[in-house]
C-alpha positions as MATLAB code, in Angstrom:
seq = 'XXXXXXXXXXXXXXXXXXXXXXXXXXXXXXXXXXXXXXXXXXXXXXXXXXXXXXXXXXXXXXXXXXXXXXXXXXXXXXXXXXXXXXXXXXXXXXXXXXXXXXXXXXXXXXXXXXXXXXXXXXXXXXXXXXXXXXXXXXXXXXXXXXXXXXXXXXXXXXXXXXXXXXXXXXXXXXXXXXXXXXXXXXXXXXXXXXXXXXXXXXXXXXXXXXXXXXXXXXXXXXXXXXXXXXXXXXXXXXXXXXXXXXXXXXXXXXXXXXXXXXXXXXXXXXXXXXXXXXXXXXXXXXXXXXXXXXXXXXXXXXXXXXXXXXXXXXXXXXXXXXXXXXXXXXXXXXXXXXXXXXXXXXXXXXXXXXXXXXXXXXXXXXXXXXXXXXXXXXXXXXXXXX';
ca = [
      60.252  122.980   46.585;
      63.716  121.001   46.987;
      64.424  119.485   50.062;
      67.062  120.066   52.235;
      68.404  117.055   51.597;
      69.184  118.410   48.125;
      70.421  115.311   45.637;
      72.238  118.362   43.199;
      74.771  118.634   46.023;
      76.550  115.650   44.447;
      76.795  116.820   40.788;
      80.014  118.436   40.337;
      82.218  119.840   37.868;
      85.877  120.688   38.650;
      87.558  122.464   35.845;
      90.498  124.380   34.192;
      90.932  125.631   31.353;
      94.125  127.908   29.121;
      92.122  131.065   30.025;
      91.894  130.841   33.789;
      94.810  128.270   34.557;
      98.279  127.828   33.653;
      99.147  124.277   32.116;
     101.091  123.211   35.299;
      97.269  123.670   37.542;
      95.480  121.899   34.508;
      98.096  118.877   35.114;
      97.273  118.683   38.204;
      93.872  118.804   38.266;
      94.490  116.314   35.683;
      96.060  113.596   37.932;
      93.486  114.079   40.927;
      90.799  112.837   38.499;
      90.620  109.284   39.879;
      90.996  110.334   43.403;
      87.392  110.736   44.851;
      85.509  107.623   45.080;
      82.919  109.159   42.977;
      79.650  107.090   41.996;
      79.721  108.044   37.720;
      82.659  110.107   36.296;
      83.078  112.151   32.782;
      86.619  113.195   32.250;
      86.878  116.063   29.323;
      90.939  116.578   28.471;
      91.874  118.487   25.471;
      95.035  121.004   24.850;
      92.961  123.470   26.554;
      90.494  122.970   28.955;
      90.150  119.836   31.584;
      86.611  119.391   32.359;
      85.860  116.699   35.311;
      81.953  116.080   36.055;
      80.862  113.699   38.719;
      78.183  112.302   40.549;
      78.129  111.186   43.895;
      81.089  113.119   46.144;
      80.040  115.053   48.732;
      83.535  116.361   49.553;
      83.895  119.567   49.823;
      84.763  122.147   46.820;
      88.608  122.872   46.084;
      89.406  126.595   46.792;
      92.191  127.158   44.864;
      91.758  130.623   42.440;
      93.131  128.828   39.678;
      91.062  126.249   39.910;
      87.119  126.432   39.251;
      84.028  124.072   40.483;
      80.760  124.085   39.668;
      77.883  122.353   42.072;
      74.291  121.254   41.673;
      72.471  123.876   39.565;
      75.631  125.474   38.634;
      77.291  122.207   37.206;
      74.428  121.395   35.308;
      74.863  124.579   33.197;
      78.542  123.958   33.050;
      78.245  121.069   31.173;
      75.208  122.407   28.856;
      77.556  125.452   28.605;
      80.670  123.680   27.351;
      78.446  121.535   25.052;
      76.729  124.576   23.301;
      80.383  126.465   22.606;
      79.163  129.382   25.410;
      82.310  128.767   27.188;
      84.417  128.975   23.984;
      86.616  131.939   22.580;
      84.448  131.289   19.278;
      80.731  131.190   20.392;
      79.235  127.345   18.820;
      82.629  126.076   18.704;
      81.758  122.953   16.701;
      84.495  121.115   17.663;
      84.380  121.219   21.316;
      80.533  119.316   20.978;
      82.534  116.333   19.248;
      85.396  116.291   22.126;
      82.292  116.192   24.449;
      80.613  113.602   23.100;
      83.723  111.606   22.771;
      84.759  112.188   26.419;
      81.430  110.878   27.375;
      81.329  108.142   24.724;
      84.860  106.667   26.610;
      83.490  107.073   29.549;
      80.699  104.571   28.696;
      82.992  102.002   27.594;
      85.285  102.481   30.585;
      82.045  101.903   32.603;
      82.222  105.454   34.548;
      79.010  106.885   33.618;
      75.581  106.048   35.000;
      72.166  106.749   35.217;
      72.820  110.463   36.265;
      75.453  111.541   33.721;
      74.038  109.699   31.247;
      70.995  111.634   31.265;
      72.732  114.887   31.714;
      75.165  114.260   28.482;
      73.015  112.878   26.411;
      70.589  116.034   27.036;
      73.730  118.362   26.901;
      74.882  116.720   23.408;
      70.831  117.410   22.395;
      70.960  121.216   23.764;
      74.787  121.818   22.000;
      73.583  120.195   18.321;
      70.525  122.430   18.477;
      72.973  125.282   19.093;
      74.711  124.783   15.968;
      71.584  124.046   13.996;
      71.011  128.369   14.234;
      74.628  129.207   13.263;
      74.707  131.846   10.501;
      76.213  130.352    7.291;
      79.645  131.245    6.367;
      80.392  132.668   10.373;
      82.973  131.098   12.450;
      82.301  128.270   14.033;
      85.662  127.132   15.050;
      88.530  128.792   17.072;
      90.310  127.583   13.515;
      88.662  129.825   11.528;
      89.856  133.355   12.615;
      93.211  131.619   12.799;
      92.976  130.753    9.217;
      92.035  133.695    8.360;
      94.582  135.547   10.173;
      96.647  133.512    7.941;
      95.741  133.628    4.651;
      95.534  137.647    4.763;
      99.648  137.237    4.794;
     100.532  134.101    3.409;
     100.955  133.498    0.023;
      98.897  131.332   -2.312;
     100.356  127.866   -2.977;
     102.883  128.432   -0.371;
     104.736  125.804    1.681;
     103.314  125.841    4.960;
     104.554  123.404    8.425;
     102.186  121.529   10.655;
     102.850  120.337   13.796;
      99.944  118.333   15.224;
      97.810  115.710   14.195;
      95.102  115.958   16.829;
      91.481  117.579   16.327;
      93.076  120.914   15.563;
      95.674  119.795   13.544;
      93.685  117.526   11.237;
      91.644  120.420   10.757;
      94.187  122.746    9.763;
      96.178  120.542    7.881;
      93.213  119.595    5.876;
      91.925  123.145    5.361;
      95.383  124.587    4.034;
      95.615  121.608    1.947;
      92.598  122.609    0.393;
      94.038  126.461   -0.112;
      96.465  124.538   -2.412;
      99.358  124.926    0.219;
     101.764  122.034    0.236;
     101.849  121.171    3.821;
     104.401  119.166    6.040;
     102.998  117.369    8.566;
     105.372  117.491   11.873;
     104.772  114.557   14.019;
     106.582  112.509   16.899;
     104.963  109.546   15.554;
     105.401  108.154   12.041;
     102.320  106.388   11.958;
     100.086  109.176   12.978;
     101.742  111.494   10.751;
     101.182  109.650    7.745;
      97.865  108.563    8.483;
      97.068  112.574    8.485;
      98.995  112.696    5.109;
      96.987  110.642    3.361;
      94.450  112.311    4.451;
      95.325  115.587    3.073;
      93.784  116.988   -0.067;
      96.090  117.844   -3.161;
      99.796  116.436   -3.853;
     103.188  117.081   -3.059;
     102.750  117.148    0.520;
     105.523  115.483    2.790;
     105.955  114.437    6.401;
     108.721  115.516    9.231;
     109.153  113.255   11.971;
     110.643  114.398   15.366;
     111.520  117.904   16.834;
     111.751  120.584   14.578;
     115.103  121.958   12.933;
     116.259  125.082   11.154;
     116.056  123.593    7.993;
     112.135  122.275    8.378;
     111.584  125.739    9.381;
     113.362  127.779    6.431;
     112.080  125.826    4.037;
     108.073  127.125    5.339;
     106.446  130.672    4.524;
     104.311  129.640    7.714;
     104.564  127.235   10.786;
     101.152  126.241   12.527;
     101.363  124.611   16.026;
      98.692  122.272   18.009;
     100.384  120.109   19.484;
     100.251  118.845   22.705;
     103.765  118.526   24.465;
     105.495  119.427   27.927;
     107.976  122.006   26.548;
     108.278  123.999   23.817;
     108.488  122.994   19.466;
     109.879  126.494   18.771;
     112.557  127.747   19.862;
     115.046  130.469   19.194;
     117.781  127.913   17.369;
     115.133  126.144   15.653;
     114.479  129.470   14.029;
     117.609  130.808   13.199;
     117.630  134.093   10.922;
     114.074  133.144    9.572;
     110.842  134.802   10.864;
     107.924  132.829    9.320;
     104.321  133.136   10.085;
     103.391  131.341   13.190;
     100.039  130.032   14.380;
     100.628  128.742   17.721;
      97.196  127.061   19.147;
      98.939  124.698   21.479;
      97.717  125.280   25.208;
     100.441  125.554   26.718;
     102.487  127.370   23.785;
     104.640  125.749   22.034;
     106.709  128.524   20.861;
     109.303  129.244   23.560;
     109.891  132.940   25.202;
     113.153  133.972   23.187;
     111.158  132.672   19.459;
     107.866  134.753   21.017;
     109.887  137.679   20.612;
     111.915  137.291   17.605;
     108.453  136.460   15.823;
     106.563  139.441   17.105;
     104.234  140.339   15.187;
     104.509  137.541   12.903;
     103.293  135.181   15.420;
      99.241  134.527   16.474;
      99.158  133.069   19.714;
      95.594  131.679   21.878;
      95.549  134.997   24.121;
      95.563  137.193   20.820;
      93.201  134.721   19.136;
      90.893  135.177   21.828;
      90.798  139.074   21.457;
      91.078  138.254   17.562;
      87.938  135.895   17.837;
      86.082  138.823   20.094;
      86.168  141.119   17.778;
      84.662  139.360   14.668;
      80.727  138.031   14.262;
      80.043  134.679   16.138;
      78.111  132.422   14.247;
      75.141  133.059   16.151;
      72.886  136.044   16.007;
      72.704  138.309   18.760;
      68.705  137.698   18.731;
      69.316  133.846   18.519;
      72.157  134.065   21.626;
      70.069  135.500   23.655;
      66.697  133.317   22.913;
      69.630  129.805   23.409;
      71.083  131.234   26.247;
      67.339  131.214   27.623;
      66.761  127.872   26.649;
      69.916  126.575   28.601;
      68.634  128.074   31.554;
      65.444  126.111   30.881;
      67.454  122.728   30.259;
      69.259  123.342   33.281;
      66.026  123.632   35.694;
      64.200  120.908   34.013;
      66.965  118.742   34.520;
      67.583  119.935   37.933;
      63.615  118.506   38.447;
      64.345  115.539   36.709;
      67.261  114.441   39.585;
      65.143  115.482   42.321;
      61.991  113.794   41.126;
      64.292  110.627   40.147;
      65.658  110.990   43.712;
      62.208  110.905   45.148;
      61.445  107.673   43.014;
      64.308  106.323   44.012;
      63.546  106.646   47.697;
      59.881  105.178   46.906;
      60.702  102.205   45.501;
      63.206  101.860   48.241;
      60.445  102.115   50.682;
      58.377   99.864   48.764;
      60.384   97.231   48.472;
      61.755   96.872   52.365;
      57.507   97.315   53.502;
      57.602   94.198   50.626;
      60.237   92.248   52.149;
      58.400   92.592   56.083;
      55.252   91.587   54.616;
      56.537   88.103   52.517;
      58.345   87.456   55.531;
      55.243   87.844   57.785;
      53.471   85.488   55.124;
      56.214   82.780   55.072;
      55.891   82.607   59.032;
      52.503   82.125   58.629;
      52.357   79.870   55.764;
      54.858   77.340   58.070;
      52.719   77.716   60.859;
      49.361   77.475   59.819;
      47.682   74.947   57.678;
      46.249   77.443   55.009;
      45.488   75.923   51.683;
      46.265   77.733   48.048;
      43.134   79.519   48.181;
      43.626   80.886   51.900;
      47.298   82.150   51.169;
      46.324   84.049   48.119;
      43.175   85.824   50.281;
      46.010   86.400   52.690;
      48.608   87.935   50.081;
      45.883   89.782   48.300;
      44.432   91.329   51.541;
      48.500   92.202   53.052;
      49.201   93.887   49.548;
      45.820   95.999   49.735;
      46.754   96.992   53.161;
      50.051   97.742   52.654;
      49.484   99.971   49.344;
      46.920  101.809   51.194;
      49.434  102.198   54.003;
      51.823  103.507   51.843;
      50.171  105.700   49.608;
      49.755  109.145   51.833;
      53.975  108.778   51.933;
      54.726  108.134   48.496;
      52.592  111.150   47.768;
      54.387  113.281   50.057;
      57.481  112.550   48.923;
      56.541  112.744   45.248;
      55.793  116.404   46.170;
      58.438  117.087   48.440;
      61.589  115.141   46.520;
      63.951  113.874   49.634;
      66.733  111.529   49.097;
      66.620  107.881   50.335;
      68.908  108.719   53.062;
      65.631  110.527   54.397;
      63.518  107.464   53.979;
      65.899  105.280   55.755;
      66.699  107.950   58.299;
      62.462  108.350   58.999;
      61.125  104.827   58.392;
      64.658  102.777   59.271;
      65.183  101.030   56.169;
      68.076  100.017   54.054;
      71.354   99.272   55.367;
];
């Protein structure tokens, strides 16, 4: 059984994401990330979802509806969740396991992480690769896929298609209609980072538009695809002018503005009708494989819940250990300038202190072995530590 003095309390995860929180709350969230003085920290950012797991604040949880938080058990299956694509509108979501594993990798090299998270990602990046391993060949297995197909059912072959992005998403797409044999523009604010996706592509005759979008980018395209990450809108109204192409919009928040929305209509395949789109087609797991993973976070999530507490316990052992250590050497070195002991006599005396003082110990190291409490406990019931 847990004590009360429950070390989970401290594991947190405060998140957003385009499904329960409009861009402005994700922001915001956003910018309060540095603002506890948190022990280890994981920041997760992407177009659509902020994801902010720490260790070590006891504050209490945010309230706001917009806003979600996860503690202890429930923060631990969070992160297992988000790692294994459970949380995703596509079920495995492969990539959302590598923008986990590189949120965690640069929060190693900023130095944020510790012995907690460490243990907790490196088990969640396990659990989420083993989730993949049961996908069913050819299903979807990225929130790109239905969108791509959603595509190429009205888009013809060969066609000239616009891309505006050159994250995650829009490598991906970019790539993948390159391969259809569509001669893709790459849209990009920066030169550099658009042509380093151009090379990139597959296939020739592909070309690269740098800045904001104008009518005559946009006429000259059977299809525009969106995923880019900006604070206002790529599509708008005027940038369309009398033309209606396809639009793929899977930039969180949209980047096709109101008046564009509704010119487009039905022409235009936004996150919310992905979602429903992605819903209604087979995930890439099995129902009978779903429900046997889904089990097997639940088991992740309690053995790693044991593995804090029992770490805890350790923790507050050694701690114990090692002021009872410091009394008795300091004992010794009174007695070694006070007495005239010789080698032999000081080593009976260390042996016989040591003896006593692991035989002292031992009944309360077992108890709290068993019983898990913190080392505010031990300091709080043997008054050690600072």
């Amino acid at each position: 059984m847990r004590a009360s003095a429950d070390p989970l309390r401290t594991l947190q995860v405060r998140f957003a994401s385009w499904r329960d929180a409009p861009h402005d709350v994700r922001q915001a969230l956003l910018a309060e990330a540095d603002a506890a003085p948190v022990a280890e920290r994981v920041l997760l950012e992407t177009c659509h979802r902020v994801e902010i797991v720490t260790h070590g604040d006891e504050r209490s949880p945010r309230t706001e509806a917009a806003e979600g938080i996860a503690v202890g058990d429930a923060a631990i299956r969070r992160v297992f969740a988000v790692a294994a694509g459970f949380d995703s509108a596509v079920i495995a979501e492969e990539q959302v396991l590598g923008q986990v594993r590189a949120a965690y990798e640069a929060a190693l090299a900023a130095g944020t992480t510790g012995p907690i998270l460490n243990e907790l990602f490196r088990r969640a990046l396990r659990f989420g690769r083993r989730v993949r391993s049961h996908a069913r060949p050819g299903s979807d297995r990225s929130l790109a896929d239905p969108a791509l197909a959603w595509l190429r059912a009205r888009v013809d072959p060969g066609a000239a298609v616009l891309v505006a992005g050159t994250g995650v998403m829009g490598r991906l797409l970019a790539t993948s209609l390159a391969s259809d044999g569509h001669l893709v523009t790459v849209a990009s604010q920066s030169p550099e980072r658009g042509l380093r996706l151009l090379e990139q592509l597959p296939g020739t005759g592909h070309s690269l538009h740098v800045g904001e979008l104008t009518v005559d980018a946009v006429a000259r395209r059977s299809a525009v695809v969106l995923a880019a990450r900006r604070g206002r809108a790529l599509l708008a109204r005027e940038t369309l002018g009398p033309h209606r192409p396809w639009t793929l919009d899977l930039s969180a928040p949209s980047m096709v503005a109101p008046d564009a929305a509704e010119r487009l209509g039905e022409r235009l395949l936004d996150l919310d009708r992905l979602a429903a789109l992605a819903g209604a087609v087979p995930g890439a797991l099995s129902p009978t494989a779903e429900r046997l993973l889904r089990a097997e976070l639940e088991d992740e999530v309690r053995r790693f819940a044991d593995w804090l507490v029992a770490r805890n316990g350790a923790d507050a052992i050694a701690l114990l250990h090692r002021q009872a250590d410091e009394i008795r050497r300091r004992h010794i070195d009174r007695l070694r300038a006070r007495a005239h002991l010789d080698d032999v006599q000081l080593s009976a005396v260390e042996a016989a202190t040591a003896a006593m003082l692991g035989e002292l110990l031992h009944g309360p190291s077992v108890a709290l072995r068993r019983d898990g409490p913190d080392a505010g406990a031990v300091r709080r019931l043997f008054g050690v530590g600072p």
